[in-house]
PABAPA-102872 format. One line per field, with one value per residue: residue number from 1; residue in one letter; x, y, z of N, C-alpha, C, CB in turn. Coordinates in steps of 0.05 Angstrom, whole numbers, plus 32768, in hexadecimal, padded with zeros to 4 digits. Glycine has a CB too. Layout:
BEGIN
i	(NUM,...);
aa	(A,...);
n_c1	(X,...);
n_c2	(Y,...);
n_c3	(Z,...);
ca_c1	(X,...);
ca_c2	(Y,...);
ca_c3	(Z,...);
c_c1	(X,...);
c_c2	(Y,...);
c_c3	(Z,...);
cb_c1	(X,...);
cb_c2	(Y,...);
cb_c3	(Z,...);
***
This chain:
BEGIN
i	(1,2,3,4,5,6,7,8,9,10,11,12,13,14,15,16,17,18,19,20,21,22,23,24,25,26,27,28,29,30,31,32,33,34,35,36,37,38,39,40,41,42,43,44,45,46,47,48,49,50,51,52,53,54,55,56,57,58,59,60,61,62,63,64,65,66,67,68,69,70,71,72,73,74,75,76,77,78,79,80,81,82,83,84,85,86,87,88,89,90,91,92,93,94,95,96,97,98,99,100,101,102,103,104,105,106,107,108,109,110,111,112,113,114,115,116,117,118,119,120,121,122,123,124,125,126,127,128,129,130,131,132,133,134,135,136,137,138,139,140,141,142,143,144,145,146,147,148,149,150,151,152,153,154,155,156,157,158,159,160,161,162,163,164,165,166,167,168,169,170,171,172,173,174,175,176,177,178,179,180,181,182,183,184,185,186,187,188,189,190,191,192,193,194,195,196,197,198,199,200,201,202,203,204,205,206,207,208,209,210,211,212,213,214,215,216,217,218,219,220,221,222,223,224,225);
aa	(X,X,X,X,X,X,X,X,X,X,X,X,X,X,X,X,X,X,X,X,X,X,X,X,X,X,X,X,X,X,X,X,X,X,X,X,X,X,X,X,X,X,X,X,X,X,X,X,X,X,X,X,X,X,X,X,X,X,X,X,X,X,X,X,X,X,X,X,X,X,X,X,X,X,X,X,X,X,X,X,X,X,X,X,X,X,X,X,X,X,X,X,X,X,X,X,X,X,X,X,X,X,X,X,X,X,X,X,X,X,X,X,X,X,X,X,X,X,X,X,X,X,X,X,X,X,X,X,X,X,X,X,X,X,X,X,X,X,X,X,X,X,X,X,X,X,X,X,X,X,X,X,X,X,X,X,X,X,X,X,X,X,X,X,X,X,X,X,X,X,X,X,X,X,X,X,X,X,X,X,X,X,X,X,X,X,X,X,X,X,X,X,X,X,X,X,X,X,X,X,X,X,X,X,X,X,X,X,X,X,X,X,X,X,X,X,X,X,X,X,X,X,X,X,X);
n_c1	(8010,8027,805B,809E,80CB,810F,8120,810F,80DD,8093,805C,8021,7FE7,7FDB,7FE9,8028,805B,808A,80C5,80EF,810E,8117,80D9,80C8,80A5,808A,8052,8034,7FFF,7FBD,7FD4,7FE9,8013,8029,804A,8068,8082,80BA,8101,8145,814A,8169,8177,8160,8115,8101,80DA,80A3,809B,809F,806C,8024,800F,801F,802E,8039,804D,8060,8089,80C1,80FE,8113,80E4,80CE,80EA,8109,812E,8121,80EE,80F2,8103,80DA,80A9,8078,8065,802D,8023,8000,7FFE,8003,7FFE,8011,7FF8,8015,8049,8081,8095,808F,8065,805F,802D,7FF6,7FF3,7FD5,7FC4,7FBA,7F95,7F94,7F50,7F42,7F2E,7F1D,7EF1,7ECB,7F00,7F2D,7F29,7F50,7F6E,7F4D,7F57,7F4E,7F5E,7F68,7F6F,7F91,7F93,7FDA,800A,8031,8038,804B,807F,80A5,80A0,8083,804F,800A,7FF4,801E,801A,8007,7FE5,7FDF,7FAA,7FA4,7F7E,7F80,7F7A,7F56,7F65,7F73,7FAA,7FCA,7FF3,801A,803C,8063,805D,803C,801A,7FE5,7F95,7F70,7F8B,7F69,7F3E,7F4A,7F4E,7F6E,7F8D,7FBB,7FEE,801D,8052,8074,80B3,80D8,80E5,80FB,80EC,80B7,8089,80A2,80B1,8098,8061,8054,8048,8022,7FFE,7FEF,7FD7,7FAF,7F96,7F92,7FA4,7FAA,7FE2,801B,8051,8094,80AA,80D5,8104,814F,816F,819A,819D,8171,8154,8136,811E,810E,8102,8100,80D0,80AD,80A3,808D,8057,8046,8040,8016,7FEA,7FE5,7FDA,7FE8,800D,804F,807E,80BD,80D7,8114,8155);
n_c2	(7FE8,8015,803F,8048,806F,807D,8090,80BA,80C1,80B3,8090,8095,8075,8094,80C2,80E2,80EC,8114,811F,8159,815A,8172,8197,819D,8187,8174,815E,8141,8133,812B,814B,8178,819E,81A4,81C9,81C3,81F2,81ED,81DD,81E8,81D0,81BD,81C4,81EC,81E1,81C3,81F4,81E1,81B8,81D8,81F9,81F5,8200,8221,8210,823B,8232,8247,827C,8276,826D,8239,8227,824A,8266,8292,8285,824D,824F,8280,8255,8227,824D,8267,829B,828B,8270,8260,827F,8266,8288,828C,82C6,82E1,82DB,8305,8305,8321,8308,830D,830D,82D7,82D4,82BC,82D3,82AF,8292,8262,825D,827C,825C,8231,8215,8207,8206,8213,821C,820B,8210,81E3,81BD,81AD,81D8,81D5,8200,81F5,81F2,8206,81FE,8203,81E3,81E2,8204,8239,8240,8245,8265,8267,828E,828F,8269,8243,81F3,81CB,81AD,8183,8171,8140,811D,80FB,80F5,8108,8133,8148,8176,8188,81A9,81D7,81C7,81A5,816D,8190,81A2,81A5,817E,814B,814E,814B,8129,80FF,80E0,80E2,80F1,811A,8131,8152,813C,8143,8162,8185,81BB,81AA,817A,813A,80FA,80DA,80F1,8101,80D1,80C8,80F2,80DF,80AE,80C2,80E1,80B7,80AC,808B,8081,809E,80C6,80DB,811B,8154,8150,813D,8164,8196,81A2,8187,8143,8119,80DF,80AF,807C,8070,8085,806F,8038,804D,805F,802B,8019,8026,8026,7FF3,7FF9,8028,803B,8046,8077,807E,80AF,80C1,80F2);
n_c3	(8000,800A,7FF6,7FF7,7FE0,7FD1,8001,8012,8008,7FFE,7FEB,7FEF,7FE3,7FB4,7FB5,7FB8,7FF3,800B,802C,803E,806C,80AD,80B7,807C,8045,800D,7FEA,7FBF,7F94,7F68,7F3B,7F5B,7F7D,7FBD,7FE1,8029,805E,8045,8047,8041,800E,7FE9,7FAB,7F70,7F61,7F27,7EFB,7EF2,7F24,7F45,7F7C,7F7B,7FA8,7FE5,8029,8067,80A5,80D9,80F0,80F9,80E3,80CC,80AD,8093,8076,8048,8014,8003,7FF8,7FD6,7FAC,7FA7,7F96,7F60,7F32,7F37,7F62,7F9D,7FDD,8023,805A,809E,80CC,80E8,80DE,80BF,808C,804A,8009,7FC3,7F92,7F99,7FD7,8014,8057,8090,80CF,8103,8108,80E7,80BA,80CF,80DB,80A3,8080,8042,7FFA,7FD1,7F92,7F88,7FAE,7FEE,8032,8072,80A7,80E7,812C,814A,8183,81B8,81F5,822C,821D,81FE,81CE,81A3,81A5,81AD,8188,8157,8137,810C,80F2,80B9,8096,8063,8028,7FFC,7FC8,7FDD,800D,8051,806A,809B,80AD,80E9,80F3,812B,8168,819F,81BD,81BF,81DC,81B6,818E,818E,816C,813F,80FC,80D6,809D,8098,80B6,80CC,80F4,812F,8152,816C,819B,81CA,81AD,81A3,81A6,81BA,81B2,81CA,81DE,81AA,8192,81B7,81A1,816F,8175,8186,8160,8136,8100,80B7,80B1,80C9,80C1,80E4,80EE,80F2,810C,811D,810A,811F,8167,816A,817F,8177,816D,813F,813B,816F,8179,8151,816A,819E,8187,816D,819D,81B2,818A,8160,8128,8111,80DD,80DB,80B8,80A7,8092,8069,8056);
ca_c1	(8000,803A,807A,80B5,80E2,8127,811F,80FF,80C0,8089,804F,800B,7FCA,7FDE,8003,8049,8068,80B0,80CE,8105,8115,8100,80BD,80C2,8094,807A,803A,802C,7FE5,7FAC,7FD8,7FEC,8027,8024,8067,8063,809A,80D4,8117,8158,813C,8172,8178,8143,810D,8100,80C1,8089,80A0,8095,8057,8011,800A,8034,8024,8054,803B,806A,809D,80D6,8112,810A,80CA,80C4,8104,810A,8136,8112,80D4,80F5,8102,80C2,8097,807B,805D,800D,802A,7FED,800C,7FEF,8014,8003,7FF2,802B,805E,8081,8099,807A,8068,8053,801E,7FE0,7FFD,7FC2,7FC3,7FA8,7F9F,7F84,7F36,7F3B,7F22,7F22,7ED2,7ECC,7F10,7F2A,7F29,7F6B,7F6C,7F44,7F5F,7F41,7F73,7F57,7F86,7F85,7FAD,7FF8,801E,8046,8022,805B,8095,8098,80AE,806E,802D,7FED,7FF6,8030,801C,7FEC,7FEF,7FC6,7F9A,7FA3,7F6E,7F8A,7F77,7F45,7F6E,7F81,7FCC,7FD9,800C,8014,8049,806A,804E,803A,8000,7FCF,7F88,7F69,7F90,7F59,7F2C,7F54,7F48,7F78,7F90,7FD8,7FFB,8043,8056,8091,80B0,80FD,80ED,8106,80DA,809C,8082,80BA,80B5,8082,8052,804E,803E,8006,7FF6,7FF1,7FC4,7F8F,7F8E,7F8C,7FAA,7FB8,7FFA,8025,806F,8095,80C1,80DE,811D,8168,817E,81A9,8189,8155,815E,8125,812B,80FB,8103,80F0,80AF,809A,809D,807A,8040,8042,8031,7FF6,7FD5,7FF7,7FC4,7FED,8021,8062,808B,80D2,80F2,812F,8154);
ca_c2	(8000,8033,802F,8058,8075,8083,808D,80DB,80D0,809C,8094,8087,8077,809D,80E1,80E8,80FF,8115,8125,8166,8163,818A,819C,81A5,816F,8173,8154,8138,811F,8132,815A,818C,819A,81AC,81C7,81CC,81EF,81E4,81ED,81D7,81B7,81B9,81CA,81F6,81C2,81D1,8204,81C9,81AD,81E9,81F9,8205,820A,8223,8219,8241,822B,825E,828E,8266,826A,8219,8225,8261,8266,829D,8286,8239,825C,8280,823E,8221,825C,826A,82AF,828A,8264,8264,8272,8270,828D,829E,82E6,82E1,82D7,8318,8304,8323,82FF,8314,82FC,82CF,82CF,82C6,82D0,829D,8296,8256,825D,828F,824C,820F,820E,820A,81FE,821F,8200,8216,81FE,81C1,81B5,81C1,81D5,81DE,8211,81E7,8201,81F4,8209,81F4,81E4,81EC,820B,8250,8244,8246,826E,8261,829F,828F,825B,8224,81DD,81CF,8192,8182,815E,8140,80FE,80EC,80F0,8127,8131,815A,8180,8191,81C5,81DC,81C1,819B,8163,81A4,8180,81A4,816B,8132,814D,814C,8115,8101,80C9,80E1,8102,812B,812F,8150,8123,814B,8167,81A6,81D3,81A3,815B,8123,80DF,80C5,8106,8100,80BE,80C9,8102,80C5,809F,80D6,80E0,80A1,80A7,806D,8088,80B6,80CD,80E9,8135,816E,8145,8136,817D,819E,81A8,817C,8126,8108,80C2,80A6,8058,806A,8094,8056,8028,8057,805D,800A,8005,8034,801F,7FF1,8001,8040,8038,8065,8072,808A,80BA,80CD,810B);
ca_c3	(8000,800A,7FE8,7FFA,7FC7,7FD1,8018,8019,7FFF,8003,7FDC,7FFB,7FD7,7F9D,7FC2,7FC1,8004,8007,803C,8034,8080,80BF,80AD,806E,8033,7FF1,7FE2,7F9A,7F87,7F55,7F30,7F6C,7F89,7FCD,7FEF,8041,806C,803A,804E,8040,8005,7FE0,7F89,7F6E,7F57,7F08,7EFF,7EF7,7F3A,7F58,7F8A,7F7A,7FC1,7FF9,8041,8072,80BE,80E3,80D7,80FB,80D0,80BC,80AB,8088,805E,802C,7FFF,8003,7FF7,7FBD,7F9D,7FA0,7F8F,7F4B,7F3B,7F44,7F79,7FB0,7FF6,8042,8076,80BF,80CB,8102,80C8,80B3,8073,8033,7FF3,7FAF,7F8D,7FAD,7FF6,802A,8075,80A7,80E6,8114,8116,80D2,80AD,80D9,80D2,8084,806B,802C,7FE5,7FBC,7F7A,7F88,7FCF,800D,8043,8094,80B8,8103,813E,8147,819D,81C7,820A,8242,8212,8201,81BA,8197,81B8,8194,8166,8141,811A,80FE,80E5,80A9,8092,803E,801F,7FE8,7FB9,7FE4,8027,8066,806B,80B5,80BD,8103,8101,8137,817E,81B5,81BE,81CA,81DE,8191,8177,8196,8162,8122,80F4,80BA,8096,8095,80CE,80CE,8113,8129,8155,816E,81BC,81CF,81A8,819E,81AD,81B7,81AC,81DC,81E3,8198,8197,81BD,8184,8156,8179,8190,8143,812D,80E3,80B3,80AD,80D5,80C0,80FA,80E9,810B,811C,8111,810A,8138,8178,8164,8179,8174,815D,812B,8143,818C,8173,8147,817F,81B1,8174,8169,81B5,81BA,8172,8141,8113,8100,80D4,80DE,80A6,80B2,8078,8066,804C);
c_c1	(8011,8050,8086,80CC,80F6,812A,8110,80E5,80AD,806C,8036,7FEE,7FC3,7FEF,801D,804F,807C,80B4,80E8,8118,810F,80EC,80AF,80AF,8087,8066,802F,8015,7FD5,7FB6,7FE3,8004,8024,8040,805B,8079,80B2,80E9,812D,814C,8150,8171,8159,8130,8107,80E2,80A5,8088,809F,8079,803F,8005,801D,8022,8037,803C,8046,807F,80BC,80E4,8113,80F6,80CB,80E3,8103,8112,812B,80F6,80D6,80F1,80F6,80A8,8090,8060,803B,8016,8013,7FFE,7FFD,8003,8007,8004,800E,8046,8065,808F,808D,8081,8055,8047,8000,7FEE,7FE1,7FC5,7FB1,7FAE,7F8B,7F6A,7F30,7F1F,7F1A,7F06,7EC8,7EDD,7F10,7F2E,7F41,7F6B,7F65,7F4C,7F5D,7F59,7F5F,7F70,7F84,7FA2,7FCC,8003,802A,8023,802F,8076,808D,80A0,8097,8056,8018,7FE8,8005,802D,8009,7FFA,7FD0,7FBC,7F95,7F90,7F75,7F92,7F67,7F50,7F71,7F91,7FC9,7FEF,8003,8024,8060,8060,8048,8027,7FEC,7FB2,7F74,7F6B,7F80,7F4A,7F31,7F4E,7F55,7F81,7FAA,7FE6,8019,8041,8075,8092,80D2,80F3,80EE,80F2,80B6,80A1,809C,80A9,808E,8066,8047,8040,801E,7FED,7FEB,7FDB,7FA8,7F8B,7F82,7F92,7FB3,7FCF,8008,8054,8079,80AB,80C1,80F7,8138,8171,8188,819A,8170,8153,8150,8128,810B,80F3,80EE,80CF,809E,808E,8089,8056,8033,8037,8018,7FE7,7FEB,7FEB,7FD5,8009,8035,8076,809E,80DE,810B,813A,8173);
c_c2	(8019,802B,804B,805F,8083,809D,80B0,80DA,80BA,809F,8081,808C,808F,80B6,80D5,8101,8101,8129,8138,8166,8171,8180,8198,8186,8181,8157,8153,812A,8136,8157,8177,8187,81AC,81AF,81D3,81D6,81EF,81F4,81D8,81BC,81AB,81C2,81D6,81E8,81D2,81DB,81F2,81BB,81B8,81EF,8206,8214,820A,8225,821D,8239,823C,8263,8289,8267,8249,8219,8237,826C,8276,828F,8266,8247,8266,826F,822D,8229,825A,828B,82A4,8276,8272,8263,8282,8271,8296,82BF,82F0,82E3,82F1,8311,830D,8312,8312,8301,82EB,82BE,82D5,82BC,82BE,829F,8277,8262,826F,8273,822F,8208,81FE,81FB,8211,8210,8211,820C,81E0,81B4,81B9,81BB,81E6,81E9,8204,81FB,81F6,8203,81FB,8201,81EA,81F3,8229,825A,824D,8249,8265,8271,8299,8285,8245,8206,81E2,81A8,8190,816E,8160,811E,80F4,80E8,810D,811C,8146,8162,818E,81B0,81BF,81D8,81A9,8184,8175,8190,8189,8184,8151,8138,8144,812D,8116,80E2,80C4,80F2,810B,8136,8132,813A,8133,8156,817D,81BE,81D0,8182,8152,810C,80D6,80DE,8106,80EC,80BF,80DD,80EA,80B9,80AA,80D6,80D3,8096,808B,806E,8096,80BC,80E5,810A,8146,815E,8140,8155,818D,81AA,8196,815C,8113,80F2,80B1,808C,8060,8077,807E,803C,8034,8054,803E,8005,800F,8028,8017,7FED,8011,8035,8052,8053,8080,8094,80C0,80E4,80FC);
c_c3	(8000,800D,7FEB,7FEA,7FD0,7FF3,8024,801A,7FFE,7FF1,7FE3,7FE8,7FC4,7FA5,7FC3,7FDC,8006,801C,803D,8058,8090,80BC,8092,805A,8026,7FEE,7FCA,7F9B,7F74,7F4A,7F40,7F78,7FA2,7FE8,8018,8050,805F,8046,8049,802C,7FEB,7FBD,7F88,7F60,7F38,7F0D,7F02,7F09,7F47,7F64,7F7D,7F8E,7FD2,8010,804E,8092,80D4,80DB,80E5,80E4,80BE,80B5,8099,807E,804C,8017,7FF1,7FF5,7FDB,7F9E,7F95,7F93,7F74,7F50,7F3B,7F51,7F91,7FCA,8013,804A,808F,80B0,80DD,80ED,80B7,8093,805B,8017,7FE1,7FA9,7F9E,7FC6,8008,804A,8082,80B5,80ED,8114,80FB,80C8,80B4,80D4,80B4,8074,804B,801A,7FD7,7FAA,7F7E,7F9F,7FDD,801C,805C,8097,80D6,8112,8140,8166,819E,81E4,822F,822D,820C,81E9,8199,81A4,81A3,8184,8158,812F,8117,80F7,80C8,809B,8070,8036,8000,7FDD,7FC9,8006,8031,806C,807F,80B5,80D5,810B,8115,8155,8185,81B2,81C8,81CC,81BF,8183,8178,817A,8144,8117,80D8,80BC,8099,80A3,80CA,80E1,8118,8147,8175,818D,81BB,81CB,8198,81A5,81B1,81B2,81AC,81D6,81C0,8190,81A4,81AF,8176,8162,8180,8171,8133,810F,80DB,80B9,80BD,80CA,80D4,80E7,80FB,8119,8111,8103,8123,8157,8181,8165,8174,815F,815A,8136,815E,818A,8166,815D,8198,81A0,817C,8187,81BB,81A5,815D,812D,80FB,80F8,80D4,80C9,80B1,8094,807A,805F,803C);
cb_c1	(7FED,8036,807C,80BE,80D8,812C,813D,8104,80C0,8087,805C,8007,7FB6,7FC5,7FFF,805A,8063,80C1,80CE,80FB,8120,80FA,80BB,80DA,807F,8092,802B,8043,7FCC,7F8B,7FC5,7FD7,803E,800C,8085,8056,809A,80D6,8115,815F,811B,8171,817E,8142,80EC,8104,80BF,8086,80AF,809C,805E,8004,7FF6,8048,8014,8068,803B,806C,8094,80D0,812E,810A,80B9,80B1,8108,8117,8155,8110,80CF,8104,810A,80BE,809C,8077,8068,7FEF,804D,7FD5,8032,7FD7,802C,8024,7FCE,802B,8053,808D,809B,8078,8061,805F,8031,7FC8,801A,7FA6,7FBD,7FA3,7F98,7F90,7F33,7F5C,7F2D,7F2C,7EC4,7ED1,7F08,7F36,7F06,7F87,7F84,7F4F,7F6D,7F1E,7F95,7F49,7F7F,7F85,7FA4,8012,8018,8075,8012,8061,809D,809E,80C1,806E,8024,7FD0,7FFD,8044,803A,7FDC,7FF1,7FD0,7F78,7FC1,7F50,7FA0,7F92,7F43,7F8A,7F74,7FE4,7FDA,801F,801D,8030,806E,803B,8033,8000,7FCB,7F6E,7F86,7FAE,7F47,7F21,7F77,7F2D,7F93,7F86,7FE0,7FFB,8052,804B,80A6,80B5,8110,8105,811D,80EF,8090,8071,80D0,80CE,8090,8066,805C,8051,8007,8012,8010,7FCD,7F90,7F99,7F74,7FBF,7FB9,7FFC,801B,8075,80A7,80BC,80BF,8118,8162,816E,81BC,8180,814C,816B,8111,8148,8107,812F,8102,80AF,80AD,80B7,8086,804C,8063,8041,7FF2,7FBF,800A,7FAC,7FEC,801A,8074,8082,80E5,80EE,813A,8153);
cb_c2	(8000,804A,801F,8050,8086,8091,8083,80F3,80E0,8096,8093,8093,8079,80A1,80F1,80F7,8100,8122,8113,8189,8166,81A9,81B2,81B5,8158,8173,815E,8121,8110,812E,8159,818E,819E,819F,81E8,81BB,81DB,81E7,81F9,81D2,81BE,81A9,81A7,820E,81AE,81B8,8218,81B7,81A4,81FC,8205,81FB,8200,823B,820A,826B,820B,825F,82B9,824E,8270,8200,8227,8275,824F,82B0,828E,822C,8274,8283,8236,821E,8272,824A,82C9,8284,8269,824D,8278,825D,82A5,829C,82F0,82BC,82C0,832C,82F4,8345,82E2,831F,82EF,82BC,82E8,82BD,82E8,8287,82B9,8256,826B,8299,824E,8207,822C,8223,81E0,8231,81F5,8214,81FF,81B0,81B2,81B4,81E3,81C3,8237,81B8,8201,81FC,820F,8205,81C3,81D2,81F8,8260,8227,8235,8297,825E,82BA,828A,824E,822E,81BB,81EC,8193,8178,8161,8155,80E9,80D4,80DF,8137,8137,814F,8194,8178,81D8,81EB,81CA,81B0,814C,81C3,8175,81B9,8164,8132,8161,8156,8112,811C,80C5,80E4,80F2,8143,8110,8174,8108,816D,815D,81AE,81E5,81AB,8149,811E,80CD,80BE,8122,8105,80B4,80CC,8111,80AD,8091,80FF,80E1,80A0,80B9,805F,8090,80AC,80D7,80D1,8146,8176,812D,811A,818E,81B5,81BD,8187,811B,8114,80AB,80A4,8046,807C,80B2,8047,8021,807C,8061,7FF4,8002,805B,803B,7FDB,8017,805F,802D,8071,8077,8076,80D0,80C2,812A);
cb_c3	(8018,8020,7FC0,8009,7FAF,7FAD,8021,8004,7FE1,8022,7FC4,801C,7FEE,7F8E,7FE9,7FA0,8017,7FE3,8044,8022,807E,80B7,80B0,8067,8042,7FD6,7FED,7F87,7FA3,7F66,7F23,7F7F,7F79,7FCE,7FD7,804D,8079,801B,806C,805F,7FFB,7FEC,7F71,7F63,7F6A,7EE8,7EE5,7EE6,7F40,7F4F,7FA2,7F70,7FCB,7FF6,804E,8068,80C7,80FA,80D3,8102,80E3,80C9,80C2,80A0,804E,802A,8002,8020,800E,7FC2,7FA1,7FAE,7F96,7F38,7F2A,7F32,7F7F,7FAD,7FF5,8055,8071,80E7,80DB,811B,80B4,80C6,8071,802A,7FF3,7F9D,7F87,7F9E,8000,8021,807F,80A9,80F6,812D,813A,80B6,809C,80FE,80CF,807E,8068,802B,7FCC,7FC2,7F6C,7F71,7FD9,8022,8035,80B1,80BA,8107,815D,8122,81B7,81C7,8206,825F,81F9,8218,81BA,818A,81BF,819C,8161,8144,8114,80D7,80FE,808A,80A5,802D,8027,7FEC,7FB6,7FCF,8027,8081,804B,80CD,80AC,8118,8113,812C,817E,81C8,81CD,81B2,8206,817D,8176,81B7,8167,8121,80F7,80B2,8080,807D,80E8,80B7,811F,8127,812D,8150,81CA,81BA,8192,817B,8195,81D1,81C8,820B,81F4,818E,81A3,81D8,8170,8152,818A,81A4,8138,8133,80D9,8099,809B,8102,80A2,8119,80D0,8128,8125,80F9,80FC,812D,816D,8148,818A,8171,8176,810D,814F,81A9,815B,8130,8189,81B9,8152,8160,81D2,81B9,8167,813D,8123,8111,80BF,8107,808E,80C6,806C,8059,8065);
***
């Protein structure tokens, strides 16, 4: 059911997910390219590989990357950003905020995307303005990104098929605390990120195993970079 290609990117029930590191993932299905977070993504991808949609989730430096951002853009490149996020774009750049659209959801060229909340819940690295996660519906599935944050208790309600969960400590969830992310959720799938960069140790193995003992239902994929 889901085959892994060349260890970045995996390919579930017709989406391509690829994993650039951190935060960052591109999202390939029904014709859409859907860049999240990029950073450090390395070569500029050729213009038809570039984003119809950009989601930025805060304005953290790994997250919100100019010159990443550059490299993905195209000038009808669709992009959400917090309102918290001073960065300006040209072109169709729109502000969100938590609660702008979580009701409704917006449709972007044929893709509804929910804006959901994204903190920290004892850290002081992310308040509940700074930044969002967002919910992609796309081929027939919801792909979560969570962002930047904590197990807040919002996340009981969320409901997706495909979870990105960071995973690294320090400046959101770790291991175990994520883990139990995963299971309030309940996705088929969950791929852990936000780890293995400086500062940042969270270890992929011990998050799968915490997952496998609450619900081995959920399958955890482990990417690469």
């Amino acid at each position: 059911m889901y085959k892994v290609y060349n260890m970045n990117s995996v390919k579930i029930e017709g989406i391509n997910i690829q994993w650039f590191g951190n935060s960052g993932f591109l999202l390939e299905g029904n014709g859409k390219k859907i860049y999240i977070d990029p950073y450090q993504i390395g070569a500029e991808p050729a213009f038809d590989d570039r984003a119809d949609i950009l989601l930025i989730t805060h304005e953290h430096f790994d997250h919100c990357s100019p010159e990443d951002i550059r490299k993905v853009r195209r000038s009808d490149t669709t992009t959400l950003i917090p309102e918290s996020c001073s960065l300006e774009f040209r072109g169709d750049a729109r502000r969100v905020a938590e609660g702008d659209v979580l009701a409704d959801g917006l449709e972007i060229k044929g893709v509804r995307i929910d804006v959901v909340p994204a903190y920290n819940l004892d850290k002081p690295y992310h308040p509940r303005e700074l930044g969002v996660g967002y919910i992609v519906e796309l081929g027939g599935l919801r792909i979560y990104h969570a962002g930047d944050c904590d197990f807040f208790p919002e996340m009981e309600d969320i409901r997706a098929d495909i979870a990105l969960l960071p995973i690294g400590g320090t400046y959101t969830m770790d291991e175990e605390e994520a883990a139990r992310a995963a299971a309030a959720i309940s996705p088929k799938v969950v791929i852990p990120m936000h780890y293995g960069s400086e500062g940042i140790d969270g270890d992929p193995e011990k998050f799968k195993a915490f997952v496998n003992s609450k619900n081995p239902d959920i399958n955890v994929i482990i990417l690469d970079v």
